[in-house]
Each structure stands twice: as C-alpha cells, then as structure tokens.
PDB file with one MODEL, atoms N, CA, C and O in Angstrom:
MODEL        1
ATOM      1  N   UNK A   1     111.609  90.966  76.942  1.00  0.00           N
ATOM      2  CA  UNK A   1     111.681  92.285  77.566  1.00  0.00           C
ATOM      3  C   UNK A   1     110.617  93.184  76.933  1.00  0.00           C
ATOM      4  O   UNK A   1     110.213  92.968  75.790  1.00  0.00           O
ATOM      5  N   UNK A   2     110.268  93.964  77.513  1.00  0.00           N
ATOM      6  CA  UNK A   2     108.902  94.892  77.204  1.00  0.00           C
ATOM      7  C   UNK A   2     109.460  96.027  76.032  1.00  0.00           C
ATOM      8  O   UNK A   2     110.433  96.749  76.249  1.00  0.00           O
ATOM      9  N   UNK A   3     108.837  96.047  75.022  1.00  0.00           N
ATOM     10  CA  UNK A   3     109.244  97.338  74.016  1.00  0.00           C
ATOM     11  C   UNK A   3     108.961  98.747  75.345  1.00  0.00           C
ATOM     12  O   UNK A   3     108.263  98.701  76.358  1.00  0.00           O
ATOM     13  N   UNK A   4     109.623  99.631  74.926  1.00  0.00           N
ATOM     14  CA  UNK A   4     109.895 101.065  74.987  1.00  0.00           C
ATOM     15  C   UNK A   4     109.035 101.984  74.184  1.00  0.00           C
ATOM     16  O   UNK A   4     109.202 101.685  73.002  1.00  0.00           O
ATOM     17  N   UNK A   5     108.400 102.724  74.273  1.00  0.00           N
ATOM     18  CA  UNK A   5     107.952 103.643  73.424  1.00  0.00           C
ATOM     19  C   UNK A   5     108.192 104.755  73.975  1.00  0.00           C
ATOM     20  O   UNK A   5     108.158 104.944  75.191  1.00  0.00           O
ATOM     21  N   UNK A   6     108.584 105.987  72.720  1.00  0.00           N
ATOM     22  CA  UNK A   6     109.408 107.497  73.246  1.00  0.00           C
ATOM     23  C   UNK A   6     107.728 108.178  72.762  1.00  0.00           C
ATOM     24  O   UNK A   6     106.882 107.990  71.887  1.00  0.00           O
ATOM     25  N   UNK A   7     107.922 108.951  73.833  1.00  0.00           N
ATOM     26  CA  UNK A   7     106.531 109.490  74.261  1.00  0.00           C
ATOM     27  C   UNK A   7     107.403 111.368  74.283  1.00  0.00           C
ATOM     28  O   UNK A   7     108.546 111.702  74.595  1.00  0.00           O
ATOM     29  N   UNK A   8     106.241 112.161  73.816  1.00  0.00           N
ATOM     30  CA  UNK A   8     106.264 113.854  74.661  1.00  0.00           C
ATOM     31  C   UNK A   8     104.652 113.597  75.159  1.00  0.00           C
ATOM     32  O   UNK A   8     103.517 113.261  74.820  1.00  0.00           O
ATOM     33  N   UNK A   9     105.886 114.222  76.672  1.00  0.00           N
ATOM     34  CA  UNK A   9     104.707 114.823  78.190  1.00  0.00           C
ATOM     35  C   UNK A   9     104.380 115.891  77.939  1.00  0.00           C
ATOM     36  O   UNK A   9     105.318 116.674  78.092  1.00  0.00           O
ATOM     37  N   UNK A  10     102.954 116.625  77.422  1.00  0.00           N
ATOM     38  CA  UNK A  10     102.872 118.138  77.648  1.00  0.00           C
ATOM     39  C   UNK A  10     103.277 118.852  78.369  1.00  0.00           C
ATOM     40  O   UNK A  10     103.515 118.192  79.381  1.00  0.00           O
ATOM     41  N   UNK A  11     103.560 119.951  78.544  1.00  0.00           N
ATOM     42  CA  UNK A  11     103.525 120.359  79.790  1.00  0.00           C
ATOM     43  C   UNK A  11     103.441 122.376  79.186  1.00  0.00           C
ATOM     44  O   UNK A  11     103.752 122.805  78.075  1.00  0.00           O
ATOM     45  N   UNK A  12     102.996 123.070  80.225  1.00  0.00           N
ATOM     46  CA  UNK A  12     102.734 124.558  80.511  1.00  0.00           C
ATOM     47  C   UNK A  12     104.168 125.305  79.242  1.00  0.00           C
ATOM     48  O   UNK A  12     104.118 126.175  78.373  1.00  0.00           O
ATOM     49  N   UNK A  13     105.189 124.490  79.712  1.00  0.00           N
ATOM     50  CA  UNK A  13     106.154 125.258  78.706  1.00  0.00           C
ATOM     51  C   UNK A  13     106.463 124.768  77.181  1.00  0.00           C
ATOM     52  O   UNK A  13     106.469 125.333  76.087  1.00  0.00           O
ATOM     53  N   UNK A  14     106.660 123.732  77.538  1.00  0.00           N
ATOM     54  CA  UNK A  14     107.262 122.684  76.284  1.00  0.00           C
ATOM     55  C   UNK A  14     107.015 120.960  76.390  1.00  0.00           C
ATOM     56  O   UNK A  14     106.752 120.430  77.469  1.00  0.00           O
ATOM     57  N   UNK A  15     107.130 120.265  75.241  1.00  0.00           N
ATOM     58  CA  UNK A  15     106.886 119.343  76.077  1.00  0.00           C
ATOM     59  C   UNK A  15     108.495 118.748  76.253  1.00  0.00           C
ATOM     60  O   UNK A  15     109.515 119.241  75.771  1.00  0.00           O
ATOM     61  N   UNK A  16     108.359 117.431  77.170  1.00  0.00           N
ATOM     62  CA  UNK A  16     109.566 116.659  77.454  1.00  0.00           C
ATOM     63  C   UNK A  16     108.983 115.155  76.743  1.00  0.00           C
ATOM     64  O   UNK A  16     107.882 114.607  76.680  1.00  0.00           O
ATOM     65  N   UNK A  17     110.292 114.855  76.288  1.00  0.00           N
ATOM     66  CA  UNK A  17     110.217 113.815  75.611  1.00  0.00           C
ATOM     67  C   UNK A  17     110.933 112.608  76.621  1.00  0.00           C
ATOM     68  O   UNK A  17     112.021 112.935  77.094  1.00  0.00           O
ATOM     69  N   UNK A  18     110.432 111.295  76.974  1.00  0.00           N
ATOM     70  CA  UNK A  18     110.190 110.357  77.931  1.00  0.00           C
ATOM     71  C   UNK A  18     109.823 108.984  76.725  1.00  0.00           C
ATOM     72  O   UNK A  18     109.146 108.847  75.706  1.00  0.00           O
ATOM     73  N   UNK A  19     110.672 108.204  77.522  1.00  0.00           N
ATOM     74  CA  UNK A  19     110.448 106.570  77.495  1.00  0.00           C
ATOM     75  C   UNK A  19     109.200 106.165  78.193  1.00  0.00           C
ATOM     76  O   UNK A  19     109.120 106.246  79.419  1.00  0.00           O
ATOM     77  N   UNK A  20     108.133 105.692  77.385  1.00  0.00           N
ATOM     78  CA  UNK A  20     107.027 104.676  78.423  1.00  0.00           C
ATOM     79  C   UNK A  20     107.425 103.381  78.170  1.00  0.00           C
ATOM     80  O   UNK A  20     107.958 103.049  77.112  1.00  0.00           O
ATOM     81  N   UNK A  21     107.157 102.510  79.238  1.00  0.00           N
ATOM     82  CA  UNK A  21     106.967 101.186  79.130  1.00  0.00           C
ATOM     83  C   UNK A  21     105.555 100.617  79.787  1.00  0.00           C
ATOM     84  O   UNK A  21     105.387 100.711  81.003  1.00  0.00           O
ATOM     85  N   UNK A  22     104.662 100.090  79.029  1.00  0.00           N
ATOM     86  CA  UNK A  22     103.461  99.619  79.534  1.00  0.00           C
ATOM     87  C   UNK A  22     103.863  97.874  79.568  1.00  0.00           C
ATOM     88  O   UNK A  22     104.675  97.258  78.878  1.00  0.00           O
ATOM     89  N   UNK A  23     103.064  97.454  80.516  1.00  0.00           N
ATOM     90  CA  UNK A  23     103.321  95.965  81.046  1.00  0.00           C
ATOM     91  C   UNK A  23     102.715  95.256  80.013  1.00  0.00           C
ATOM     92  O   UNK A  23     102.342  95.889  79.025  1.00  0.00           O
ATOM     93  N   UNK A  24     102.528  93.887  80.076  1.00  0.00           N
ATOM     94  CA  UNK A  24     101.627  93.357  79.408  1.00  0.00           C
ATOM     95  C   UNK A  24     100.141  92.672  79.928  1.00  0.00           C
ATOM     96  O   UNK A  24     100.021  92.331  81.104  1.00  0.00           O
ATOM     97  N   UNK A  25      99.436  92.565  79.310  1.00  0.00           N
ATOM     98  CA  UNK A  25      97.545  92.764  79.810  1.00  0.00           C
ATOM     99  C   UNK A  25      96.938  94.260  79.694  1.00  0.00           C
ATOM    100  O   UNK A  25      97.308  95.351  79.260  1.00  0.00           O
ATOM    101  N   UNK A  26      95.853  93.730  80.293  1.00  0.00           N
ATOM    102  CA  UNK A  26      94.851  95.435  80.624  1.00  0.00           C
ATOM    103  C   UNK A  26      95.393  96.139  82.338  1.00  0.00           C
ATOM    104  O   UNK A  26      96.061  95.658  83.253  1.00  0.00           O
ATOM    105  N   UNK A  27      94.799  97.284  82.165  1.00  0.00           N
ATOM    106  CA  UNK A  27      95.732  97.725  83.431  1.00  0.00           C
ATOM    107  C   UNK A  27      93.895  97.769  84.438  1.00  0.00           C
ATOM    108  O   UNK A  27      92.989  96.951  84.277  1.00  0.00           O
ATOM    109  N   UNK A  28      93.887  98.575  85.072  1.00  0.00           N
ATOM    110  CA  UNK A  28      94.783  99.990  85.414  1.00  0.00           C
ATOM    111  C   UNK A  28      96.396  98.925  86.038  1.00  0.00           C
ATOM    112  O   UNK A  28      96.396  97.947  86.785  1.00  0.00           O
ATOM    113  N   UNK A  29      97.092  99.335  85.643  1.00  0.00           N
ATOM    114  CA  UNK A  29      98.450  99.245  86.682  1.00  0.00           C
ATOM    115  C   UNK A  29      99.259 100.300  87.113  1.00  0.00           C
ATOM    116  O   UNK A  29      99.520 101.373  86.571  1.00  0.00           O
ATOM    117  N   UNK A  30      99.778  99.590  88.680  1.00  0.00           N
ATOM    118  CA  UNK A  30     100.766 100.815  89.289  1.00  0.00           C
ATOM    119  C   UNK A  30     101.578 101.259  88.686  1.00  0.00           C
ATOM    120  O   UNK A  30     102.238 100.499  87.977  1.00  0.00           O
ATOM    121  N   UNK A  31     101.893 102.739  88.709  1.00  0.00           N
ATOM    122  CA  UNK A  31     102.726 103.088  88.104  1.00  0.00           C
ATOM    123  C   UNK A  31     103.992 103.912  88.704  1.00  0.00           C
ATOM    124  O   UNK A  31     103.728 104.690  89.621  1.00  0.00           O
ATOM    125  N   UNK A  32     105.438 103.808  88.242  1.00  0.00           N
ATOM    126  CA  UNK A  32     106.432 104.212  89.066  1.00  0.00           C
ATOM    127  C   UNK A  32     106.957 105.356  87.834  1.00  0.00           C
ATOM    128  O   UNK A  32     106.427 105.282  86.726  1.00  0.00           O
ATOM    129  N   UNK A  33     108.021 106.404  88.103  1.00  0.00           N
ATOM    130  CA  UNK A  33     108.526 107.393  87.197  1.00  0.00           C
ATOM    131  C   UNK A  33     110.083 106.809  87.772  1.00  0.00           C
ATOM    132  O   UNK A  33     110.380 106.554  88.939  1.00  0.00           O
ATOM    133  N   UNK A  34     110.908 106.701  86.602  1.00  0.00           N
ATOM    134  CA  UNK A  34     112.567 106.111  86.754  1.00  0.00           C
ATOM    135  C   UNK A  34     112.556 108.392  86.635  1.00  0.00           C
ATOM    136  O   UNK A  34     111.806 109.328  86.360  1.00  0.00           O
ATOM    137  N   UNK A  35     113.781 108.132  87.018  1.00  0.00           N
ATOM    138  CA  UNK A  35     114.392 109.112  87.014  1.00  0.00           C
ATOM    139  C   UNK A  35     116.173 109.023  86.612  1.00  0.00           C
ATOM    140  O   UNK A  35     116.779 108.076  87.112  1.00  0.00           O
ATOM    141  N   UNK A  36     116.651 109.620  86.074  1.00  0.00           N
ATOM    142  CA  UNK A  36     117.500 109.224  85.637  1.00  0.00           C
ATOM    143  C   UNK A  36     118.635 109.590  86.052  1.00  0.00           C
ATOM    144  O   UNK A  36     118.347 109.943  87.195  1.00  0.00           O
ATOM    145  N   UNK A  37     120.422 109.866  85.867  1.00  0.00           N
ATOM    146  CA  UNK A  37     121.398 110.781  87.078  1.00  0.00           C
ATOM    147  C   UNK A  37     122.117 111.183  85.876  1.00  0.00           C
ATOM    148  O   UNK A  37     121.919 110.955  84.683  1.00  0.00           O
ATOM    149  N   UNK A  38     122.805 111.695  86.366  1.00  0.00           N
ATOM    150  CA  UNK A  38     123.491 113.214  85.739  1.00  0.00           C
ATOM    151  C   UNK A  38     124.001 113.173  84.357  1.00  0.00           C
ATOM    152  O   UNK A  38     124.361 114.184  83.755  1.00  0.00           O
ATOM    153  N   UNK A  39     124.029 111.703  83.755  1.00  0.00           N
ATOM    154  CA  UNK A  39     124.436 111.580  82.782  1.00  0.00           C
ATOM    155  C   UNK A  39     123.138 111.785  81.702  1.00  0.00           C
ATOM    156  O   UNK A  39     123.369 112.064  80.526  1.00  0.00           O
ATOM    157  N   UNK A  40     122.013 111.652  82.115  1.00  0.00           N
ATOM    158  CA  UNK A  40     120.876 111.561  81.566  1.00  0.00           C
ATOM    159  C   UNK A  40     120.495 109.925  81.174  1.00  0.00           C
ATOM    160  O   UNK A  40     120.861 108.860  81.673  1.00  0.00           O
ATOM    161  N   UNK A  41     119.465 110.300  79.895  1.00  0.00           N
ATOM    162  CA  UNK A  41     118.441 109.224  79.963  1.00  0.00           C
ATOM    163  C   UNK A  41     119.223 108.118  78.810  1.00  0.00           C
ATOM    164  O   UNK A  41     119.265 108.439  77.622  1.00  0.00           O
ATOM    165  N   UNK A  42     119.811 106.840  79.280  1.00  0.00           N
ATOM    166  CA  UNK A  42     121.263 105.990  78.901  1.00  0.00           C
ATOM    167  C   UNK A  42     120.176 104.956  78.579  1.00  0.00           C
ATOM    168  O   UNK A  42     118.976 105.084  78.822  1.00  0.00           O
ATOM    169  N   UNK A  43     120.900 103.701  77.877  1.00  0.00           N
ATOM    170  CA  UNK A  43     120.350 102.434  78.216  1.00  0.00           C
ATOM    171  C   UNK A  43     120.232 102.170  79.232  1.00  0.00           C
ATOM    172  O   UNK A  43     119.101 101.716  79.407  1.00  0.00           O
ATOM    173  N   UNK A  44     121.046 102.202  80.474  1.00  0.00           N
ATOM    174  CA  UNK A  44     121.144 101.480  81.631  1.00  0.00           C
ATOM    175  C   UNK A  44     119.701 102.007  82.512  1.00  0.00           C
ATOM    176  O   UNK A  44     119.443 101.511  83.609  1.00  0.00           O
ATOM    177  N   UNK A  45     118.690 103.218  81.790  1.00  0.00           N
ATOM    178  CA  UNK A  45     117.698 103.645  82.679  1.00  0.00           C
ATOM    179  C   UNK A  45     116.779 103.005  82.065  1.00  0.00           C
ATOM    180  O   UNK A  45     115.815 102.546  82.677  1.00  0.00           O
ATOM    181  N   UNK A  46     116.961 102.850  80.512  1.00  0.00           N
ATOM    182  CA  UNK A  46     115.624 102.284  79.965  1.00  0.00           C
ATOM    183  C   UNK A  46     115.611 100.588  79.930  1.00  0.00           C
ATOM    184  O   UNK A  46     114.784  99.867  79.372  1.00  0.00           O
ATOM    185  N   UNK A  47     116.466 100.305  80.490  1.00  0.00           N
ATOM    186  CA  UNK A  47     116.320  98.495  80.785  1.00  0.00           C
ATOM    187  C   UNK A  47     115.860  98.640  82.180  1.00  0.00           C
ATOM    188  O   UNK A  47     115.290  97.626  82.583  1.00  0.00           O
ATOM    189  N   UNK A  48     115.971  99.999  83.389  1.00  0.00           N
ATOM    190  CA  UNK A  48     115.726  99.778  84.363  1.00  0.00           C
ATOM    191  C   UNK A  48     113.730  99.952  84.077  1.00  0.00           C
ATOM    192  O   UNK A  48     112.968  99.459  84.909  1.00  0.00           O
ATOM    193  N   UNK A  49     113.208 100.667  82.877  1.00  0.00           N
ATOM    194  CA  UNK A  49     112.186 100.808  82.762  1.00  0.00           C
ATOM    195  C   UNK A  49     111.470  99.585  82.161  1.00  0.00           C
ATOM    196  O   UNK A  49     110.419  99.085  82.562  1.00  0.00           O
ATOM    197  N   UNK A  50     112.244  99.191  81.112  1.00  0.00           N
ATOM    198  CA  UNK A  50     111.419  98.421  80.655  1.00  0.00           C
ATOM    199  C   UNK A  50     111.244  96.938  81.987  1.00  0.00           C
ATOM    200  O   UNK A  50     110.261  96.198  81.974  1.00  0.00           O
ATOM    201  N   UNK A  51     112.082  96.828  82.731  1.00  0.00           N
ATOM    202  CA  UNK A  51     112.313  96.103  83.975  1.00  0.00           C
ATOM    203  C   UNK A  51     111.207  96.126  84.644  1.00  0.00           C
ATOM    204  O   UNK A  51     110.683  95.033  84.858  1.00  0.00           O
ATOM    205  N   UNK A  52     110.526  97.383  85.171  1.00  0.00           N
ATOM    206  CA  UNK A  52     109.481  97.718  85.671  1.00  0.00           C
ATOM    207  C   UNK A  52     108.136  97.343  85.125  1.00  0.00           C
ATOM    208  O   UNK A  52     107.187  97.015  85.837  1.00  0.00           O
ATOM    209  N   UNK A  53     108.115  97.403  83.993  1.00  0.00           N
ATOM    210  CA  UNK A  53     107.024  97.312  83.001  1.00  0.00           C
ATOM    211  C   UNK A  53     106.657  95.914  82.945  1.00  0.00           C
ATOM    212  O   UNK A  53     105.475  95.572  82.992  1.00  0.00           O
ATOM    213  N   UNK A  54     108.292  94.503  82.777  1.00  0.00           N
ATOM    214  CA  UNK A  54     108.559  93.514  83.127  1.00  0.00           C
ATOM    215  C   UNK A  54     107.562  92.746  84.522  1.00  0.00           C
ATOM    216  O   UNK A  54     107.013  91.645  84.476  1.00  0.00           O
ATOM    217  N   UNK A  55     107.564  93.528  85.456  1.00  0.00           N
ATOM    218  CA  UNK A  55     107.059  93.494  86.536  1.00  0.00           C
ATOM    219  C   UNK A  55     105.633  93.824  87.251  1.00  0.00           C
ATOM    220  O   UNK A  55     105.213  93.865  88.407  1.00  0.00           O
ATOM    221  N   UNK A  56     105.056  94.063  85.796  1.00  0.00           N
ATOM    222  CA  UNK A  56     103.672  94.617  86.220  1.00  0.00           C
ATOM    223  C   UNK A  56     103.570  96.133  86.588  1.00  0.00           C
ATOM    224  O   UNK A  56     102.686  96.308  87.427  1.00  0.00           O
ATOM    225  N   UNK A  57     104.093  97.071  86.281  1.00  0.00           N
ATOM    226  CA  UNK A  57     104.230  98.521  86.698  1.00  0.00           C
ATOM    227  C   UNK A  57     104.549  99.172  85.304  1.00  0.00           C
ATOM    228  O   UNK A  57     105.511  98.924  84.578  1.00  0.00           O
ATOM    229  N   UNK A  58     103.234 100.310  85.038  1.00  0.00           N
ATOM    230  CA  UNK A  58     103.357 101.238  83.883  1.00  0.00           C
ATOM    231  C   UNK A  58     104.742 102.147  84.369  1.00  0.00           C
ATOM    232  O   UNK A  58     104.986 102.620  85.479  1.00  0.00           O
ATOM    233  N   UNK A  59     105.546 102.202  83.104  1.00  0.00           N
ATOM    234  CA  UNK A  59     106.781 102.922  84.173  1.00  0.00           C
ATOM    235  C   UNK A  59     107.026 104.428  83.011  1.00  0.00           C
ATOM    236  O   UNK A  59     106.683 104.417  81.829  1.00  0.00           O
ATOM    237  N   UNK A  60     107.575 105.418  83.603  1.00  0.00           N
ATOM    238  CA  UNK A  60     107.729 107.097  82.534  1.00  0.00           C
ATOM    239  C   UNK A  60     108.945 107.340  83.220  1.00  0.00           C
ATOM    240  O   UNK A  60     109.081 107.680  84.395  1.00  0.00           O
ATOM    241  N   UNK A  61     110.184 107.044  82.000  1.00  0.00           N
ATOM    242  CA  UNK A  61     111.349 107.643  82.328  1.00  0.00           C
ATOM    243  C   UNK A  61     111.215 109.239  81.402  1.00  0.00           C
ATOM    244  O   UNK A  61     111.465 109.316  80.199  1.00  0.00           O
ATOM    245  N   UNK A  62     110.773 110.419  82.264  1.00  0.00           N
ATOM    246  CA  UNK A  62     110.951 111.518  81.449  1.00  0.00           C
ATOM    247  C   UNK A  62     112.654 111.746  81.319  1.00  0.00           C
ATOM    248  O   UNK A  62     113.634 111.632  82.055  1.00  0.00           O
ATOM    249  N   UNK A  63     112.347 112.163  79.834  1.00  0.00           N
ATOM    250  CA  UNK A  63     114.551 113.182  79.520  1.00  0.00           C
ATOM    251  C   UNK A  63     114.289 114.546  80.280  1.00  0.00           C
ATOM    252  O   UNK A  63     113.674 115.530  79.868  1.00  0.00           O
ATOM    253  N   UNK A  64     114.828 114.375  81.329  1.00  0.00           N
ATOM    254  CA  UNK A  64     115.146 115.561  81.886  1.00  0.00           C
ATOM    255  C   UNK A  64     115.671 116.716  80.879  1.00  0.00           C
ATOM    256  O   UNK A  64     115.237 117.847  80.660  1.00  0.00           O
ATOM    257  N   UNK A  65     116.618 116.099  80.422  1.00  0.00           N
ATOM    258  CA  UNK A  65     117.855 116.681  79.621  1.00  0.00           C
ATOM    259  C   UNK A  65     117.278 117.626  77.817  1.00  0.00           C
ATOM    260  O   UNK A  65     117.798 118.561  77.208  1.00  0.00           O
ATOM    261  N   UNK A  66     116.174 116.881  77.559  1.00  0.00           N
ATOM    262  CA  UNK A  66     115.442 116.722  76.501  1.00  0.00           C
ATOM    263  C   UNK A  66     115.355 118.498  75.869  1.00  0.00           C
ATOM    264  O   UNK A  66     115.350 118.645  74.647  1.00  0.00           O
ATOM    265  N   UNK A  67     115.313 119.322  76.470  1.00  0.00           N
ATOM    266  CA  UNK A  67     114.934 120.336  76.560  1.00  0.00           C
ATOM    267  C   UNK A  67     116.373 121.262  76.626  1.00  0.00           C
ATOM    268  O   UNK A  67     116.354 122.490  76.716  1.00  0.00           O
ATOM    269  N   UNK A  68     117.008 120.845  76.595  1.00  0.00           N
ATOM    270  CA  UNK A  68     118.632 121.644  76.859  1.00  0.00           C
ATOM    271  C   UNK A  68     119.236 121.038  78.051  1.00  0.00           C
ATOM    272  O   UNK A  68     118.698 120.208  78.785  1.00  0.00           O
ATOM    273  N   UNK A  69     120.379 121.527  78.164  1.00  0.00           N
ATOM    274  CA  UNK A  69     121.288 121.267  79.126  1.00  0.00           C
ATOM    275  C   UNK A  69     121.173 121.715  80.028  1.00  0.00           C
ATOM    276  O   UNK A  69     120.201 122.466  80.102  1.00  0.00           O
ATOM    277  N   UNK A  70     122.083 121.564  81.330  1.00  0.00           N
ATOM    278  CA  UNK A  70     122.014 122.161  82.373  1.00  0.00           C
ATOM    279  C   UNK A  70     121.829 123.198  82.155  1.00  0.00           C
ATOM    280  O   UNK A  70     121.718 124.011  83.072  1.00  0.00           O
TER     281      UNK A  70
ENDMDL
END
C-alpha cells in the first residue's frame, strides 16, 4: 500500500493540513481530491487515498475539519 504523507495546503487564510498520496514512478499523473463526510478525515478516507495513489492517481485528501469545527 502506498505511504501517506500529511502535507499543509497554503492558502489566502491559513493553511489546511491534508493527506498526499503520490503513486509509484515519475508522474506527471492524474490527479483526484478524496473528500471526506461529516465525520472528517478517518482511516477509512486515507486507505480510500492511498487506494488511489495504488492506482496510478496523485490523490489530496484535504482536513476540512483541520482548522476548527463546524
């Protein structure tokens, strides 16, 4: 299974802190964003990432949540 690496996304306010999973080889490769549900960012999203990554696809589960709560 593909390692995980916890990444911060810049961004205008703050950053968000996000799971990457890069595939294995050189890229460029497609890339998909997991998104995660109400519970936030679980194992069950980052096996769906590293899954992706599995598959040939750079994948960015951003933590929504990362930043405070609802």
């Amino acid at each position: 299974m593909t390692e995980i690496q916890r990444i911060a996304v810049p961004t205008a306010d703050a950053a968000i802190l996000a799971d990457l999973a890069v595939p294995a080889g050189t890229g460029p490769w497609p890339g998909v964003v997991v998104v995660h549900d109400a519970f936030g960012l679980g194992d069950d999203i980052r096996r769906n990432t590293a899954r992706f990554a599995d598959n040939g696809f750079l994948a960015l589960a951003p933590d929504l949540f990362s930043r405070g709560g609802l």
